[in-house]
N, C-alpha and C positions, 0 to 999 in steps of 0.2 A: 193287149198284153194279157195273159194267162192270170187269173187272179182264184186262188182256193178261200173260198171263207170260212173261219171257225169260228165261233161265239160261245159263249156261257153268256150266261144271262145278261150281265151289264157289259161287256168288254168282247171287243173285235181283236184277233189278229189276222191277218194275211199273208199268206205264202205267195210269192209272185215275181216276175223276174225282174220287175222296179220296185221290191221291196225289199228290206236289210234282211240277211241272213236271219231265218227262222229256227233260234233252239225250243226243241222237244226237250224236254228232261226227262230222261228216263227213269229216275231212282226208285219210283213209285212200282218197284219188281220185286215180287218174291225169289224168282229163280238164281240160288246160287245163295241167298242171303239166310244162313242158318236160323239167325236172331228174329229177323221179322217174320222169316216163317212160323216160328215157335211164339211172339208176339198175337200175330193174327189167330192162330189156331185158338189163345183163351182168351180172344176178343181184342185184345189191345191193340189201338189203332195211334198209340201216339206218338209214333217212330213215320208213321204215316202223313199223321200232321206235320211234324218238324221237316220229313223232305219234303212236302210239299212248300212250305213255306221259303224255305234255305235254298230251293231250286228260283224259284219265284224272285226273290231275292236276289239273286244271283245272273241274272234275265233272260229265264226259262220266258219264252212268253206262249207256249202252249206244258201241258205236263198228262207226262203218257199215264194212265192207268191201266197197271198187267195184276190180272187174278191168278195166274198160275202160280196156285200154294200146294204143299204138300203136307195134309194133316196129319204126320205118322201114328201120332196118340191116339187119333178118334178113328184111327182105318182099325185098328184091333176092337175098340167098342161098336164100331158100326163098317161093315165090307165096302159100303158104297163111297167111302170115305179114300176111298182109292180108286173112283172113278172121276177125273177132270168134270165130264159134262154131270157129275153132283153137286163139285165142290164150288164151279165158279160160277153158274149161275146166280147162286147165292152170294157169294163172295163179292162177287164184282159191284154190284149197286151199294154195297157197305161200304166199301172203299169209296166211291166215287160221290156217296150223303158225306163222308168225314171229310175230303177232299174241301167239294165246295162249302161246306161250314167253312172255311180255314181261309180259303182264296175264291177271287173270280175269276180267275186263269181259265182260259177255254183248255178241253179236255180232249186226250186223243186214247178211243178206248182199243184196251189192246187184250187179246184172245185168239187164240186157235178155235176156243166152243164155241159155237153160232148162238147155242140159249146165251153165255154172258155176253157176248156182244148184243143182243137182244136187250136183255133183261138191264145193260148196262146205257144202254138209248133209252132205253122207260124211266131210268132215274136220273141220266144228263139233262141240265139245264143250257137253251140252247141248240147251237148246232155244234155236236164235238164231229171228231174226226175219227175214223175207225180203219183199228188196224189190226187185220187186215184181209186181202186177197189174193191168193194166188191164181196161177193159169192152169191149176188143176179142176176138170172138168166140175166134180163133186162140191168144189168149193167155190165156183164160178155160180151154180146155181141155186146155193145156199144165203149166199151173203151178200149177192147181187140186189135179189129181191129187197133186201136190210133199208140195203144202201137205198135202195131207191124210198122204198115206203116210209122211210125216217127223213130223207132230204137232203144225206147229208152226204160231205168227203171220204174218198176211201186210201189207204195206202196200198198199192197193187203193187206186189213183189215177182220179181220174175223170174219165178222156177214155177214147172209143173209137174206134169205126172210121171214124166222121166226123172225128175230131181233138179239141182242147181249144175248148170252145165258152165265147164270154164270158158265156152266158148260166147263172145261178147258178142257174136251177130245171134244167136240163141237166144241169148236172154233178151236182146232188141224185141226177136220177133215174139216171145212172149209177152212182153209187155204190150205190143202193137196188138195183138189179141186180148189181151184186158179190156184197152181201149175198145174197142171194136166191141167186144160182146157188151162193155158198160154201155155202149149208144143203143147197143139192142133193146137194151132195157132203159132207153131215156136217159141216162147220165151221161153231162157231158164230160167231155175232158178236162175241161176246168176243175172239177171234182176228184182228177182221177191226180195222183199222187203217185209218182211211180220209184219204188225204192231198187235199182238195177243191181243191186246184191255186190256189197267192198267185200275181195276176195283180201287175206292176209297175203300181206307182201313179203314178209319171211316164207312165206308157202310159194309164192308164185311171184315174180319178181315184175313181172309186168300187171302186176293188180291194177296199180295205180293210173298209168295209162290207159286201162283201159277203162275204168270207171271214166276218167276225163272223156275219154272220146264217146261211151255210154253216155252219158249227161248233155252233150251238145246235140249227140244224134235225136234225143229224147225229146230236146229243147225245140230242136229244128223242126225235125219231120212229123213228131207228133204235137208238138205245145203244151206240154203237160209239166207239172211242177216235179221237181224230185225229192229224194230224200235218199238218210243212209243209215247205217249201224255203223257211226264214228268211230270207233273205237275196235271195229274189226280187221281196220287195215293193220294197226300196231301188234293184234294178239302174238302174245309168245315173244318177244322182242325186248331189249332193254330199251329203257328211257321213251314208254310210249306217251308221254306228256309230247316230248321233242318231236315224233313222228305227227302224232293226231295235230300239234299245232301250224305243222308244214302240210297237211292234208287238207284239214279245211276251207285257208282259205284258196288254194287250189282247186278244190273241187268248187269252192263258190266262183269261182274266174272263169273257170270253166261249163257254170250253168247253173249248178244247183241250188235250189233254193232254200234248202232247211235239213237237218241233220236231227236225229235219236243222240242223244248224248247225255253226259254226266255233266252240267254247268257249276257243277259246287266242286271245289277243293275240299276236301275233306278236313276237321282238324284234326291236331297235331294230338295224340294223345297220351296219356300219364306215362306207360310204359317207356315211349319216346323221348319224354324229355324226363325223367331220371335216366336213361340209359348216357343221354345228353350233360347232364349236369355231373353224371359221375366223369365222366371222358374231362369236363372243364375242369373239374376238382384234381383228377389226374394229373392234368398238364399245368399245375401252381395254378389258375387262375383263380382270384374271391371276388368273388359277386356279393353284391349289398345282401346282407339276411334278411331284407324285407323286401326285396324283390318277387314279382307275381311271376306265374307261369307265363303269362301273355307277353308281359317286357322280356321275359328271358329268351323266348323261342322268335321272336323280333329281331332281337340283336341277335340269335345265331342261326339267321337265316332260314328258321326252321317253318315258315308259314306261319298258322293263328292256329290258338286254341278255341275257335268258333269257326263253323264256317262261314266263306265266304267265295267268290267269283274264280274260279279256275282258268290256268294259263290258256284253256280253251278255249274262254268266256276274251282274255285278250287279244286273244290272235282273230276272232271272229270280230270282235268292236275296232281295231285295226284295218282288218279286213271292208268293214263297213265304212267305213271312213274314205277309204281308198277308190272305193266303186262306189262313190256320191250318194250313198245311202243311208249318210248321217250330216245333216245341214250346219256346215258350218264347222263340223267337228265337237259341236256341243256333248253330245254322249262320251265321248273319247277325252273331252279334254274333265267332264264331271266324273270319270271313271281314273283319271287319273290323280285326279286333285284326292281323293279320298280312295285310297284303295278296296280300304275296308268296308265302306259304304255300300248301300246296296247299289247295283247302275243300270236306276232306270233313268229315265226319260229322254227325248230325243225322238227323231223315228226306228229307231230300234225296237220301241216297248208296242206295246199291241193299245190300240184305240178302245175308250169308251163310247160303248152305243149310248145315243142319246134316248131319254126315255121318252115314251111317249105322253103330252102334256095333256 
């Protein structure tokens, strides 16, 4: 059996096809996120802390770290401040010291710059996982070498120098070329991770089939673990909870071993529940005047005002459960008993390496 190994210092997880679905959390991303960009840029890392902990929590049992920030303030005091391979170099080992201060969660470092991916192995504890590689020439001969002289797993994505082609025997033979050139350079396929690119299914209706039949071809003919961007099959689409929870664990049925995803449901926040309590006051209803946000957004269905494990995190412990990859049902039935709870334990959570005596 195909077995990826990641580590941080004290703690093991494994990617493998006799082991529970592997969530990556992704949250630990500037791109797209206003606030944490503007956080990071005057140093503040403790939005950084909080997901990493509430992913963790939630049972991320790897957590992606991406440096892609955009300083706007410090590009006008300084040019270079609008060049990536400036910013993330730097960037990236701060992130990933705050990081493991907080948790022992093995680490999957993520970069399009070769320095942060670099610079981000000189300060992982461990063996994280790096992501990533494509089947473009240039990048094939940059990050290869990484992979090797560090020791560690790669995520290989299968577009190249033509781009992402919708065509699924394409992206096969890409991948099959990862593989291939990773052996050139001594990595085996156990190491190699191969993420076959979830097209949106509002775009293309046959996404999803084909990512299934991608992931068995991958499983079969190469042996290589897989993964994905959860969350791209749903883009543009209503009710992508509904979608992503029917995707996963379909894709795990169909091979895959581990998913990029959000593992937290986000809480419920202030806006929302005044907008909530005026609507209840509207329609006669009185509630106790000593009643808390958390009791009120409870009884009306509205999630928690903390976070906690996302409908994604159910359908994946579900999922485990179903393909004998949770003994007994233990995780499943401690995830149900306390929702709120954090849900680890079980074989779902990633193992402690033993020290040495």
């Amino acid at each position: 059996m195909t077995c990826t190994v990641i580590e941080s210092a004290t703690r093991t997880t494994v990617i493998g096809f006799d082991q529970p679905f592997c969530v990556i959390g992704e949250r630990i991303n500037p791109t797209g996120r206003k606030i944490l960009n503007e956080e990071l840029e005057r140093g503040d890392f403790s939005r950084v802390e909080a997901d990493a902990l509430a992913q963790v929590a939630a049972g991320a049992t790897v957590l992606d770290v991406n440096s892609g920030a955009v300083f706007s303030n410090k590009m006008g005091e300084d040019p270079r401040y609008a060049d990536n391979n400036f910013v993330e170099p730097m960037l990236m080992p701060e992130l990933i010291r705050v990081v493991q201060a907080v948790t022992d969660c093995p680490l999957c470092i993520d970069s399009s710059v070769p320095g942060a991916l670099q610079a981000g192995l000189e300060a992982a504890n461990g063996r994280p996982l790096v992501n990533s590689v494509t089947g473009e020439e240039e990048r094939l001969e940059v990050v290869l070498p990484l992979v090797k002289k560090y020791g560690v797993p790669v995520v290989a994505i299968s577009n190249d120098d033509t781009g992402i082609s919708e065509d699924p025997d394409v992206r096969f033979a890409v991948a099959k070329k990862i593989v291939e050139r990773a052996a050139d350079f001594g990595i085996p396929a156990h190491d190699i991770v191969v993420d076959p690119l979830v097209m949106p299914i509002g775009a293309m209706k046959t996404a999803g089939l084909q990512v299934f039949t991608l992931v068995r071809r991958l499983r079969e003919e190469l042996g290589v673990n897989t993964t994905c961007g959860a969350s791209n099959i749903s883009f543009g689409l209503p009710n992508r909870h509904g979608i992503n929870n029917a995707f996963l664990p379909m894709a795990y049925g169909a091979g895959m071993t581990s998913a990029i995803m959000n593992p937290v449901a986000l809480p419920v926040g202030p806006r929302k529940i005044a907008e909530k309590k005026a609507q209840v006051e509207e329609a006669g209803i009185i509630l106790p005047p000593d009643m808390d946000d958390e009791t009120f957004v409870k009884l009306f269905g509205m999630g928690s005002t903390m976070p906690r494990a996302g409908k994604e995190m159910e359908a994946i412990r579900a999922a485990n459960f179903l393909m004998d990859q949770d003994d007994g049902g233990g995780a499943w039935i401690r995830f149900n008993q306390d929702p709120d709870a954090a849900p680890q334990g079980g074989r779902a959570g990633g193992r402690r390496r033993r020290r040495a005596g």
